[in-house]
N, C-alpha and C positions, 0 to 999 in steps of 0.2 A: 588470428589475433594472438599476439602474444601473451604471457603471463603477467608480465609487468605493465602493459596497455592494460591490461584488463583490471588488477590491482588500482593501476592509477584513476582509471573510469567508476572504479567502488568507491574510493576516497572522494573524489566527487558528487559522488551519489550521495555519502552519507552528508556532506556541505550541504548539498541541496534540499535533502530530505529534514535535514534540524532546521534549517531557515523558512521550509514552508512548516512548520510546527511539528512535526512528526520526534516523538521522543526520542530522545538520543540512543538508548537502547534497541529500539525497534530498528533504526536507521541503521544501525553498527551490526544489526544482525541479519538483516536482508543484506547490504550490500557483500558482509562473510559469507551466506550461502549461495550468494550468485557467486563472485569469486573462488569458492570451491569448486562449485559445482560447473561451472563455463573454464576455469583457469586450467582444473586438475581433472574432469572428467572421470572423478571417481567417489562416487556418493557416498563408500564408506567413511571418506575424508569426515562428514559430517556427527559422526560419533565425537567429535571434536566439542560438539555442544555441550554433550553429557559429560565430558573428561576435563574440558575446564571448566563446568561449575562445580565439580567435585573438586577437582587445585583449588579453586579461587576461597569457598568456602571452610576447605580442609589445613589451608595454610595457615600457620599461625602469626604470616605480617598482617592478617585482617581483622587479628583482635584489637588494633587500638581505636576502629574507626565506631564501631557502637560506642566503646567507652566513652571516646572525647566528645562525641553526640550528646550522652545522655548527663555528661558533664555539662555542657552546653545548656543545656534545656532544665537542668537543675539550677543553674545561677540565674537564666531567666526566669523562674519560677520567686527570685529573692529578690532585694531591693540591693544590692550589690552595686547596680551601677550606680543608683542614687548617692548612694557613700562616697562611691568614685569619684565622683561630677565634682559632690559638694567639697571636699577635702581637697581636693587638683584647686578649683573655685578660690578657696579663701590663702590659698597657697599663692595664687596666681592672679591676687584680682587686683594687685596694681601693676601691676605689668599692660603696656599697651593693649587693645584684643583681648584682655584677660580674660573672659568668658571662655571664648574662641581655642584660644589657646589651652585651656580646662580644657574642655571639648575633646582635641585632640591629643591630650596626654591622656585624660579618662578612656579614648579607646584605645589605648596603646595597653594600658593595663588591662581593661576589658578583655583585647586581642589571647593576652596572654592564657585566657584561663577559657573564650569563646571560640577563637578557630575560624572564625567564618564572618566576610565584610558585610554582609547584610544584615543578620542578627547586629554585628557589632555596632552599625551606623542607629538602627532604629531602637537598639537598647540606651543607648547614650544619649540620642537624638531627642527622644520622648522625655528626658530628663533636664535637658541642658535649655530646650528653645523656648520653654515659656520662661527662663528663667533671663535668656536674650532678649527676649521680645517686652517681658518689661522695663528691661534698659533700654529699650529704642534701639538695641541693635540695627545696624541693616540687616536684612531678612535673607536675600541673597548670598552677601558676603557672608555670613555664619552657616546657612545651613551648605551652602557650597564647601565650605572648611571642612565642614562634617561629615559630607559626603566622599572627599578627598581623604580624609582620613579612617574611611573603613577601608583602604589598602593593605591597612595592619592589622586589620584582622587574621586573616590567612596567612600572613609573614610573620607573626609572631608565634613563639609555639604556647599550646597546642593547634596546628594547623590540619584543616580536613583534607586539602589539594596537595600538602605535603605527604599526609600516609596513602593518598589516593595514588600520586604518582611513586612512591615506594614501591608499591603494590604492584605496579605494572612493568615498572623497571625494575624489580629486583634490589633496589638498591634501600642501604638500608635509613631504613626508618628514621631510628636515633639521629642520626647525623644529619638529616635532610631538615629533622624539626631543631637540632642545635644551629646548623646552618643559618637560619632565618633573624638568630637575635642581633646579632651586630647590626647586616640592613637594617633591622625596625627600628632600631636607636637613632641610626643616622636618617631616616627619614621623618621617626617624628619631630627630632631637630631640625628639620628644612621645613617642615610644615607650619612648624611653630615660628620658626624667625621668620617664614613671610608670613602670617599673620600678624605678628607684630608689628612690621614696616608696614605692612598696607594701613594697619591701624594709626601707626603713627603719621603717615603721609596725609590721612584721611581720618582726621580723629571723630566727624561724626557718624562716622561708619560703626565705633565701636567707644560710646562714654564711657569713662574712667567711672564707677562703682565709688562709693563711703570707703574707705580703709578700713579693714578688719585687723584687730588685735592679736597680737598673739599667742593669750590665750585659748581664744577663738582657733587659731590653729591649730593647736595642739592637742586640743580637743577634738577636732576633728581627724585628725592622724591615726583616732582608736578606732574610728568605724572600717579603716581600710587594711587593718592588720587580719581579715579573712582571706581576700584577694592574695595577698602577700604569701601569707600562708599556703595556698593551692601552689601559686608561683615557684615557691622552693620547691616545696613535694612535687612536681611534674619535672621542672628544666634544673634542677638540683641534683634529683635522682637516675636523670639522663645522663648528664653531665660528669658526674663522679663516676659513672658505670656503674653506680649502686643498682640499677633496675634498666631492663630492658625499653622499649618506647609502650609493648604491654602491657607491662607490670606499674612504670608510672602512669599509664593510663587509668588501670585499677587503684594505685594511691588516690590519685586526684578524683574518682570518683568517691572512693568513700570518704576522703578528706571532708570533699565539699558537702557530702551527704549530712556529716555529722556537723558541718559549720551550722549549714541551711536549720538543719534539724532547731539546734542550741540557739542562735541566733538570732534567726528569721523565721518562727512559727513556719515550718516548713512541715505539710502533713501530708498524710497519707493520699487526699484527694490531688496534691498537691503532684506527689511522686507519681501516682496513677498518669498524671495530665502528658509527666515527664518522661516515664516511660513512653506511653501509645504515643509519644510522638518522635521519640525515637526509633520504635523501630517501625514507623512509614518511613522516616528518611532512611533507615539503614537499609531497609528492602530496596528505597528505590536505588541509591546508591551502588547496592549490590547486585542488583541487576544491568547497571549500569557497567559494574566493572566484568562480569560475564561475558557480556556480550562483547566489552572492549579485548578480554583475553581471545575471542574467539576472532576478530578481526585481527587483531597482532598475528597470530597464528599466519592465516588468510596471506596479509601480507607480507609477512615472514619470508613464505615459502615463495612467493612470486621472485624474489631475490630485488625489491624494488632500493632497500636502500644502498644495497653494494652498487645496484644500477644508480642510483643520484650520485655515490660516490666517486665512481668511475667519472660518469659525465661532469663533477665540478672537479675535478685532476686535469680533465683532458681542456676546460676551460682556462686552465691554468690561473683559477680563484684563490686570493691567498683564505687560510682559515679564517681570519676576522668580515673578511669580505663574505665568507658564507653567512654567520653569525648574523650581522647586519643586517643580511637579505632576509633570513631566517624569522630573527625579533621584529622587521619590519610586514611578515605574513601574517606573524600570531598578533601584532599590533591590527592589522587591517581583520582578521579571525575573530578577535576581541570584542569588537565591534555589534559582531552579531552573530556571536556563540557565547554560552558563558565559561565561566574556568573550568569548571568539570568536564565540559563537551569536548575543549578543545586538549585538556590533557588524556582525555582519552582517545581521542582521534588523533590527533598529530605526534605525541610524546612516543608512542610505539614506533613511528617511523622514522623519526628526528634522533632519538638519543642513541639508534647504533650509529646515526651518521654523523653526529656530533664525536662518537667517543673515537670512530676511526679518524676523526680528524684530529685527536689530542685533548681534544677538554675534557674535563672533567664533571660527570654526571650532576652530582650533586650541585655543583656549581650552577649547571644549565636549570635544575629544578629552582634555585632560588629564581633567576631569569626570566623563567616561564611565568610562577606564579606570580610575580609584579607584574610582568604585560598583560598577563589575562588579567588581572585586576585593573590595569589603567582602561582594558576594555570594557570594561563591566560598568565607567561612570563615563563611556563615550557615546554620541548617537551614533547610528541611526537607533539601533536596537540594544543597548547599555543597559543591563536589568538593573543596578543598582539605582542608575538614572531616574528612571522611570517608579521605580518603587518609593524612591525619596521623593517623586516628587508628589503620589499621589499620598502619600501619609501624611506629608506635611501641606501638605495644600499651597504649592508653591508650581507656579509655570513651567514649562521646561526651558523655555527663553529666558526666563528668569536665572532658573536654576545654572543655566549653561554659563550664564554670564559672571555669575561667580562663582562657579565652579574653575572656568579658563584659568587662573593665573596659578591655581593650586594643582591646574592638570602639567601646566610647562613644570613646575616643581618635581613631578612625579617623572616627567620624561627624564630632565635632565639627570634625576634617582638614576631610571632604568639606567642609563648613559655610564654611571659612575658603579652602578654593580656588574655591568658588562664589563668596563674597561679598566675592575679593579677584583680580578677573583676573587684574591687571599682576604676583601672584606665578607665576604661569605666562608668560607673556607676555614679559616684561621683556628676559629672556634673548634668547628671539628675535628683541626688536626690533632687540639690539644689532648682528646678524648682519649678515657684513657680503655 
Protein backbone atom coordinates (compact mmCIF):
# COMPACT_ATOMS: atom_id res chain seq x y z
CA UNK A 1 0.00 0.00 0.00
CA UNK A 2 1.22 3.15 -0.78
CA UNK A 3 2.01 6.16 1.25
CA UNK A 4 -0.35 8.40 -0.03
CA UNK A 5 -3.28 5.54 0.28
CA UNK A 6 -2.32 5.26 3.41
CA UNK A 7 -2.33 9.22 4.38
CA UNK A 8 -5.56 9.32 2.63
CA UNK A 9 -7.16 6.28 4.79
CA UNK A 10 -5.75 8.42 8.20
CA UNK A 11 -7.64 11.39 7.02
CA UNK A 12 -10.64 9.51 6.90
CA UNK A 13 -10.06 7.88 10.04
CA UNK A 14 -9.74 10.98 11.63
CA UNK A 15 -13.68 12.19 9.78
CA UNK A 16 -14.76 9.10 11.16
CA UNK A 17 -13.41 9.09 14.46
CA UNK A 18 -14.72 13.02 15.39
CA UNK A 19 -18.20 12.24 14.00
CA UNK A 20 -18.55 9.13 16.27
CA UNK A 21 -17.42 11.57 19.38
CA UNK A 22 -14.04 10.69 19.71
CA UNK A 23 -11.92 14.08 20.52
CA UNK A 24 -10.40 15.86 17.80
CA UNK A 25 -7.07 15.52 19.40
CA UNK A 26 -7.07 11.91 20.17
CA UNK A 27 -8.48 11.29 16.41
CA UNK A 28 -5.52 13.44 14.74
CA UNK A 29 -3.23 11.48 16.88
CA UNK A 30 -4.00 7.90 16.26
CA UNK A 31 -4.62 8.31 12.75
CA UNK A 32 -0.50 10.24 12.86
CA UNK A 33 0.92 7.25 14.54
CA UNK A 34 -0.66 4.69 12.37
CA UNK A 35 0.50 6.62 9.33
CA UNK A 36 3.98 6.78 10.69
CA UNK A 37 4.30 3.87 11.63
CA UNK A 38 2.38 1.72 8.50
CA UNK A 39 3.42 4.59 5.83
CA UNK A 40 7.26 4.95 7.05
CA UNK A 41 8.11 1.84 8.95
CA UNK A 42 10.23 3.63 11.17
CA UNK A 43 9.26 4.15 14.90
CA UNK A 44 11.71 6.60 15.41
CA UNK A 45 9.52 8.81 13.03
CA UNK A 46 7.39 9.02 16.30
CA UNK A 47 9.94 11.26 18.27
CA UNK A 48 7.92 13.55 16.21
CA UNK A 49 5.40 13.80 19.25
CA UNK A 50 7.76 15.20 21.53
CA UNK A 51 9.54 17.76 18.83
CA UNK A 52 6.34 19.20 17.87
CA UNK A 53 4.92 19.79 21.24
CA UNK A 54 8.15 21.53 22.04
CA UNK A 55 7.65 23.89 18.29
CA UNK A 56 4.01 24.30 18.99
CA UNK A 57 4.47 25.49 22.70
CA UNK A 58 8.09 27.12 22.13
CA UNK A 59 6.85 29.26 19.27
CA UNK A 60 5.95 32.63 20.00
CA UNK A 61 2.80 32.72 17.16
CA UNK A 62 0.99 30.79 20.20
CA UNK A 63 1.15 33.69 22.43
CA UNK A 64 -1.97 35.49 21.23
CA UNK A 65 -4.37 32.54 21.74
CA UNK A 66 -4.37 32.36 25.85
CA UNK A 67 -4.51 36.21 25.44
CA UNK A 68 -7.60 36.69 23.32
CA UNK A 69 -9.10 33.71 25.54
CA UNK A 70 -8.63 35.39 28.65
CA UNK A 71 -9.88 38.67 27.05
CA UNK A 72 -12.84 36.96 26.03
CA UNK A 73 -13.91 35.48 29.36
CA UNK A 74 -12.84 38.96 30.98
CA UNK A 75 -15.80 40.83 29.03
CA UNK A 76 -17.96 37.98 29.71
CA UNK A 77 -17.40 38.31 33.28
CA UNK A 78 -18.81 42.36 32.61
CA UNK A 79 -22.15 43.67 31.39
CA UNK A 80 -20.47 45.01 28.20
CA UNK A 81 -22.90 43.42 26.02
CA UNK A 82 -25.81 44.83 27.81
CA UNK A 83 -24.29 48.44 27.04
CA UNK A 84 -23.93 47.08 23.56
CA UNK A 85 -27.63 45.87 22.96
CA UNK A 86 -28.92 48.81 24.69
CA UNK A 87 -27.01 51.73 22.76
CA UNK A 88 -27.15 49.79 18.98
CA UNK A 89 -31.33 49.53 20.51
CA UNK A 90 -32.17 53.17 20.94
CA UNK A 91 -29.90 54.03 17.87
CA UNK A 92 -31.86 51.61 15.78
CA UNK A 93 -35.23 51.41 17.18
CA UNK A 94 -36.96 53.05 14.47
CA UNK A 95 -35.65 51.34 11.83
CA UNK A 96 -37.88 48.32 10.56
CA UNK A 97 -36.57 45.01 12.78
CA UNK A 98 -35.03 47.60 14.98
CA UNK A 99 -34.54 45.19 17.85
CA UNK A 100 -33.13 42.56 15.37
CA UNK A 101 -31.13 44.65 13.75
CA UNK A 102 -29.44 45.89 17.35
CA UNK A 103 -28.96 42.32 17.72
CA UNK A 104 -26.68 42.10 14.97
CA UNK A 105 -24.65 45.19 15.09
CA UNK A 106 -24.31 44.38 19.05
CA UNK A 107 -22.48 41.18 17.87
CA UNK A 108 -20.51 42.72 15.37
CA UNK A 109 -19.06 44.90 18.19
CA UNK A 110 -19.04 42.00 20.53
CA UNK A 111 -17.08 40.02 17.66
CA UNK A 112 -14.62 42.60 17.73
CA UNK A 113 -13.34 42.27 21.22
CA UNK A 114 -14.89 38.08 21.78
CA UNK A 115 -13.36 36.01 18.75
CA UNK A 116 -15.70 33.28 19.05
CA UNK A 117 -19.56 32.67 17.34
CA UNK A 118 -20.76 30.90 20.29
CA UNK A 119 -19.79 32.99 23.26
CA UNK A 120 -20.74 35.86 20.76
CA UNK A 121 -24.52 34.54 19.98
CA UNK A 122 -25.39 33.75 23.76
CA UNK A 123 -23.63 36.93 25.21
CA UNK A 124 -25.82 39.06 23.08
CA UNK A 125 -28.53 36.71 22.89
CA UNK A 126 -29.30 36.58 26.75
CA UNK A 127 -29.54 40.24 26.51
CA UNK A 128 -31.39 41.32 23.53
CA UNK A 129 -34.60 38.22 23.64
CA UNK A 130 -36.37 39.23 26.50
CA UNK A 131 -36.21 42.51 25.38
CA UNK A 132 -37.84 40.94 21.90
CA UNK A 133 -40.07 38.96 23.37
CA UNK A 134 -41.80 41.80 25.15
CA UNK A 135 -42.32 43.52 21.89
CA UNK A 136 -44.16 40.41 20.52
CA UNK A 137 -41.21 39.79 18.30
CA UNK A 138 -41.66 36.65 16.38
CA UNK A 139 -39.44 34.24 18.30
CA UNK A 140 -37.99 32.54 15.33
CA UNK A 141 -37.33 35.26 13.09
CA UNK A 142 -35.14 37.16 16.02
CA UNK A 143 -33.42 34.42 17.55
CA UNK A 144 -32.61 32.98 13.95
CA UNK A 145 -31.13 36.67 13.07
CA UNK A 146 -29.12 36.06 16.14
CA UNK A 147 -28.01 32.95 15.49
CA UNK A 148 -26.90 34.03 11.80
CA UNK A 149 -25.16 36.68 13.13
CA UNK A 150 -22.57 34.89 15.54
CA UNK A 151 -20.65 34.35 12.07
CA UNK A 152 -18.93 37.46 13.14
CA UNK A 153 -17.73 36.51 15.78
CA UNK A 154 -14.76 34.71 14.53
CA UNK A 155 -14.54 37.21 11.40
CA UNK A 156 -14.01 39.90 13.12
CA UNK A 157 -10.77 40.37 14.96
CA UNK A 158 -9.81 39.35 17.58
CA UNK A 159 -10.46 35.86 16.11
CA UNK A 160 -9.56 32.42 17.80
CA UNK A 161 -9.77 30.16 14.21
CA UNK A 162 -7.69 33.04 12.66
CA UNK A 163 -4.56 32.66 15.16
CA UNK A 164 -5.47 28.87 15.18
CA UNK A 165 -4.86 28.70 11.54
CA UNK A 166 -1.78 31.15 11.63
CA UNK A 167 -0.35 28.65 13.88
CA UNK A 168 -0.46 25.81 11.52
CA UNK A 169 0.11 27.66 8.29
CA UNK A 170 2.70 29.73 9.35
CA UNK A 171 1.22 32.50 7.95
CA UNK A 172 1.13 35.42 9.70
CA UNK A 173 -0.97 36.32 12.47
CA UNK A 174 -1.51 40.05 12.08
CA UNK A 175 -2.66 40.00 8.70
CA UNK A 176 -4.97 36.96 8.81
CA UNK A 177 -6.87 38.92 11.87
CA UNK A 178 -6.70 42.43 9.77
CA UNK A 179 -7.91 40.36 6.98
CA UNK A 180 -11.23 39.59 8.55
CA UNK A 181 -12.55 43.45 8.97
CA UNK A 182 -13.76 44.44 5.68
CA UNK A 183 -15.88 40.91 5.28
CA UNK A 184 -17.45 41.65 8.89
CA UNK A 185 -18.61 45.07 7.64
CA UNK A 186 -20.11 43.85 4.63
CA UNK A 187 -21.75 41.13 6.13
CA UNK A 188 -23.21 42.83 8.99
CA UNK A 189 -24.67 45.09 6.35
CA UNK A 190 -26.37 42.06 4.53
CA UNK A 191 -27.68 40.74 7.69
CA UNK A 192 -29.08 43.82 8.71
CA UNK A 193 -30.92 45.00 5.29
CA UNK A 194 -32.59 41.58 5.13
CA UNK A 195 -33.75 41.92 8.56
CA UNK A 196 -35.03 45.10 7.71
CA UNK A 197 -37.16 43.91 4.47
CA UNK A 198 -38.26 40.79 6.10
CA UNK A 199 -39.51 43.20 8.76
CA UNK A 200 -40.80 45.55 6.62
CA UNK A 201 -42.67 42.83 4.17
CA UNK A 202 -44.00 41.28 7.50
CA UNK A 203 -44.36 44.01 9.99
CA UNK A 204 -45.96 41.70 12.64
CA UNK A 205 -42.93 39.79 12.73
CA UNK A 206 -41.20 42.68 14.17
CA UNK A 207 -43.52 46.02 16.00
CA UNK A 208 -42.08 49.35 15.69
CA UNK A 209 -41.12 50.27 19.67
CA UNK A 210 -42.21 54.27 21.28
CA UNK A 211 -39.52 56.60 19.63
CA UNK A 212 -36.68 57.24 21.81
CA UNK A 213 -35.13 60.87 22.08
CA UNK A 214 -32.21 61.90 21.51
CA UNK A 215 -31.14 62.60 24.45
CA UNK A 216 -31.80 59.17 25.17
CA UNK A 217 -29.15 58.47 22.80
CA UNK A 218 -26.67 60.20 23.57
CA UNK A 219 -26.57 59.00 26.59
CA UNK A 220 -26.33 56.00 25.85
CA UNK A 221 -23.19 56.25 23.49
CA UNK A 222 -21.14 56.69 26.99
CA UNK A 223 -21.74 53.10 28.09
CA UNK A 224 -20.04 51.69 24.85
CA UNK A 225 -16.95 54.02 24.87
CA UNK A 226 -15.18 50.62 26.63
CA UNK A 227 -15.75 48.36 23.84
CA UNK A 228 -14.41 51.06 21.49
CA UNK A 229 -11.62 51.57 23.52
CA UNK A 230 -10.38 47.63 23.41
CA UNK A 231 -11.23 48.04 19.61
CA UNK A 232 -8.47 50.53 18.86
CA UNK A 233 -6.03 49.21 21.32
CA UNK A 234 -6.16 45.53 19.51
CA UNK A 235 -6.87 46.37 15.39
CA UNK A 236 -5.22 49.95 15.75
CA UNK A 237 -2.16 48.71 17.12
CA UNK A 238 -2.11 45.91 14.45
CA UNK A 239 -2.85 47.85 11.99
CA UNK A 240 -0.32 50.84 12.20
CA UNK A 241 2.50 48.03 12.95
CA UNK A 242 2.66 49.63 16.27
CA UNK A 243 2.51 46.05 17.97
CA UNK A 244 2.76 42.74 16.87
CA UNK A 245 -0.80 40.28 16.97
CA UNK A 246 1.06 39.34 20.59
CA UNK A 247 1.81 42.36 22.06
CA UNK A 248 -1.96 43.70 20.90
CA UNK A 249 -3.09 40.86 22.41
CA UNK A 250 -1.38 41.78 25.67
CA UNK A 251 -2.79 45.54 25.32
CA UNK A 252 -6.26 44.40 25.14
CA UNK A 253 -5.98 42.20 27.90
CA UNK A 254 -4.78 44.63 30.18
CA UNK A 255 -6.96 47.36 28.45
CA UNK A 256 -10.03 45.43 29.25
CA UNK A 257 -8.59 44.47 32.67
CA UNK A 258 -8.34 47.94 33.88
CA UNK A 259 -11.91 48.84 31.98
CA UNK A 260 -13.67 45.76 33.88
CA UNK A 261 -11.82 46.66 37.01
CA UNK A 262 -13.01 50.86 37.08
CA UNK A 263 -16.16 50.14 35.42
CA UNK A 264 -17.86 46.92 36.10
CA UNK A 265 -16.86 46.10 39.81
CA UNK A 266 -14.77 43.41 38.21
CA UNK A 267 -13.03 41.38 41.16
CA UNK A 268 -10.76 39.18 42.10
CA UNK A 269 -13.41 36.28 42.35
CA UNK A 270 -14.28 37.52 39.21
CA UNK A 271 -10.74 37.26 37.57
CA UNK A 272 -10.22 33.88 39.34
CA UNK A 273 -13.52 32.43 37.43
CA UNK A 274 -11.65 34.13 34.09
CA UNK A 275 -8.54 32.86 34.48
CA UNK A 276 -9.40 28.79 35.28
CA UNK A 277 -11.41 29.12 32.40
CA UNK A 278 -9.15 30.02 30.29
CA UNK A 279 -6.73 27.93 30.62
CA UNK A 280 -9.09 24.57 30.24
CA UNK A 281 -9.81 26.12 26.94
CA UNK A 282 -6.09 26.91 26.21
CA UNK A 283 -5.06 23.26 27.13
CA UNK A 284 -7.68 21.98 25.27
CA UNK A 285 -6.98 23.94 22.37
CA UNK A 286 -3.38 23.26 22.68
CA UNK A 287 -3.55 19.92 22.67
CA UNK A 288 -5.56 20.13 19.87
CA UNK A 289 -2.97 21.93 17.85
CA UNK A 290 -0.24 19.33 18.77
CA UNK A 291 -1.68 16.79 17.83
CA UNK A 292 -2.79 18.70 14.37
CA UNK A 293 1.29 19.56 13.98
CA UNK A 294 1.98 15.96 14.23
CA UNK A 295 -0.62 14.90 11.45
CA UNK A 296 0.60 17.70 9.07
CA UNK A 297 3.98 16.21 9.66
CA UNK A 298 2.36 12.63 8.93
CA UNK A 299 0.95 13.91 5.89
CA UNK A 300 3.47 15.94 4.80
CA UNK A 301 5.76 13.33 4.25
CA UNK A 302 3.17 10.95 2.37
CA UNK A 303 3.63 13.80 -0.52
CA UNK A 304 -0.39 13.59 -0.71
CA UNK A 305 -0.92 17.23 -1.61
CA UNK A 306 1.71 17.37 -4.63
CA UNK A 307 -0.27 14.05 -5.26
CA UNK A 308 -3.98 16.11 -5.34
CA UNK A 309 -2.06 18.56 -7.23
CA UNK A 310 -0.66 16.50 -9.81
CA UNK A 311 -4.16 14.73 -10.22
CA UNK A 312 -6.31 18.05 -10.53
CA UNK A 313 -3.41 19.34 -13.60
CA UNK A 314 -3.90 16.15 -15.33
CA UNK A 315 -7.76 16.72 -14.91
CA UNK A 316 -7.25 19.61 -16.54
CA UNK A 317 -9.48 21.69 -13.66
CA UNK A 318 -9.35 25.32 -13.99
CA UNK A 319 -8.16 26.94 -10.23
CA UNK A 320 -11.57 28.32 -9.52
CA UNK A 321 -13.13 25.10 -10.35
CA UNK A 322 -10.97 23.46 -7.61
CA UNK A 323 -11.86 26.31 -5.15
CA UNK A 324 -15.50 25.50 -5.62
CA UNK A 325 -15.23 21.89 -5.17
CA UNK A 326 -12.94 22.63 -2.14
CA UNK A 327 -15.53 25.39 -0.32
CA UNK A 328 -18.25 22.87 -1.35
CA UNK A 329 -16.27 19.77 1.10
CA UNK A 330 -15.71 22.20 3.90
CA UNK A 331 -19.46 23.34 3.44
CA UNK A 332 -20.63 19.65 3.49
CA UNK A 333 -17.41 19.12 6.67
CA UNK A 334 -19.20 21.96 8.42
CA UNK A 335 -22.03 20.32 8.85
CA UNK A 336 -20.62 17.80 11.30
CA UNK A 337 -17.27 19.12 12.37
CA UNK A 338 -16.84 22.20 14.00
CA UNK A 339 -14.33 25.09 12.90
CA UNK A 340 -11.44 24.09 14.87
CA UNK A 341 -11.84 20.42 13.77
CA UNK A 342 -11.89 21.14 10.39
CA UNK A 343 -9.16 23.82 10.31
CA UNK A 344 -7.01 21.44 11.79
CA UNK A 345 -7.66 18.57 9.70
CA UNK A 346 -8.15 19.80 6.26
CA UNK A 347 -6.15 23.39 6.28
CA UNK A 348 -2.65 21.33 6.71
CA UNK A 349 -3.57 19.62 3.46
CA UNK A 350 -5.45 22.26 1.51
CA UNK A 351 -3.25 25.45 1.75
CA UNK A 352 -0.07 23.93 0.05
CA UNK A 353 -2.62 22.99 -2.52
CA UNK A 354 -4.35 26.07 -2.80
CA UNK A 355 -0.90 28.13 -2.77
CA UNK A 356 0.60 25.79 -5.72
CA UNK A 357 -2.38 26.73 -7.45
CA UNK A 358 -1.96 30.78 -7.00
CA UNK A 359 -4.05 31.94 -4.29
CA UNK A 360 -3.19 33.47 -1.80
CA UNK A 361 -3.14 32.02 2.00
CA UNK A 362 -4.58 34.42 3.87
CA UNK A 363 -7.25 35.02 1.57
CA UNK A 364 -8.24 31.18 1.64
CA UNK A 365 -8.20 31.74 5.78
CA UNK A 366 -10.84 34.40 5.59
CA UNK A 367 -12.86 31.53 3.09
CA UNK A 368 -12.36 28.83 5.49
CA UNK A 369 -13.47 30.51 8.47
CA UNK A 370 -17.03 31.79 7.09
CA UNK A 371 -17.81 28.26 5.67
CA UNK A 372 -16.83 26.56 8.80
CA UNK A 373 -19.04 29.08 10.52
CA UNK A 374 -22.17 28.68 7.90
CA UNK A 375 -21.47 25.08 9.19
CA UNK A 376 -21.65 25.50 12.68
CA UNK A 377 -25.67 27.08 12.32
CA UNK A 378 -26.37 23.93 9.73
CA UNK A 379 -28.05 20.45 10.59
CA UNK A 380 -27.43 17.53 10.93
CA UNK A 381 -24.78 18.17 13.51
CA UNK A 382 -24.46 22.58 13.62
CA UNK A 383 -23.05 22.99 17.30
CA UNK A 384 -24.17 26.66 17.21
CA UNK A 385 -27.67 25.10 16.17
CA UNK A 386 -28.11 23.05 18.64
CA UNK A 387 -26.68 25.06 21.56
CA UNK A 388 -29.08 28.20 20.55
CA UNK A 389 -31.48 26.11 20.60
CA UNK A 390 -31.33 24.49 23.93
CA UNK A 391 -30.54 27.95 25.72
CA UNK A 392 -33.25 29.64 24.46
CA UNK A 393 -35.75 27.01 24.58
CA UNK A 394 -36.60 27.34 20.98
CA UNK A 395 -37.31 23.94 18.45
CA UNK A 396 -34.96 23.27 15.94
CA UNK A 397 -37.82 23.28 13.43
CA UNK A 398 -38.40 26.34 14.63
CA UNK A 399 -35.26 27.55 14.85
CA UNK A 400 -34.32 26.32 11.17
CA UNK A 401 -37.01 28.11 9.80
CA UNK A 402 -35.94 31.36 10.66
CA UNK A 403 -32.74 30.85 10.68
CA UNK A 404 -33.17 29.71 6.32
CA UNK A 405 -33.31 33.17 4.81
CA UNK A 406 -30.46 34.62 7.01
CA UNK A 407 -28.40 31.20 6.10
CA UNK A 408 -29.05 32.12 1.86
CA UNK A 409 -27.55 35.77 3.06
CA UNK A 410 -24.41 34.01 4.42
CA UNK A 411 -23.94 31.81 1.20
CA UNK A 412 -24.26 34.32 -1.16
CA UNK A 413 -21.39 36.33 1.56
CA UNK A 414 -19.29 33.22 1.16
CA UNK A 415 -19.98 33.65 -2.93
CA UNK A 416 -18.86 37.45 -2.87
CA UNK A 417 -15.52 36.79 -0.64
CA UNK A 418 -14.52 33.86 -2.85
CA UNK A 419 -15.10 35.67 -6.07
CA UNK A 420 -13.79 39.03 -4.72
CA UNK A 421 -10.29 38.47 -2.90
CA UNK A 422 -8.97 42.01 -2.70
CA UNK A 423 -12.23 42.52 -0.22
CA UNK A 424 -10.23 40.59 2.24
CA UNK A 425 -6.89 41.22 1.25
CA UNK A 426 -6.91 45.05 0.63
CA UNK A 427 -6.53 45.85 4.31
CA UNK A 428 -3.67 43.80 4.63
CA UNK A 429 -1.83 45.09 1.84
CA UNK A 430 -2.15 48.41 3.25
CA UNK A 431 0.01 47.17 6.51
CA UNK A 432 2.66 48.79 7.05
Amino acid sequence: MSLVTIAILGIAGVVCLVIMGLPIAYSMLFASVIIILFGLHQPASLLKLGTATFAAFYSMSWVPLPLFILLAYIINETTIATDIFTAANKWLSRVPGGLVVSGIVAEAVMAAAIGSSGVTILSVGKVALPEMERLSYKRDFSIGALLAGGVLGPLIPPSIPFVVYGIITQTSISKLLIAGIMPGIVLTIMLAAWAMIAAKINPSWAPLPVGVNWRERAVSVKNVWPILFIMIGIIGSIYAGAATASEAAGVGVVLTLLIAVVSYRFRHSHLVRAMSDTATMTGMIGLMITAAMVFTFGVGISGLAQSMADTITGMGLSPWMVIIAINILILILGCIMDTLAIVLVMVPILVPLITALGFDPIWFGVVVVVNTEIGLITPPIGLNLFITSQVFHIPIISLLRGVLPFLIVLIVFLGIVIAFPQLSLWLPSLMK
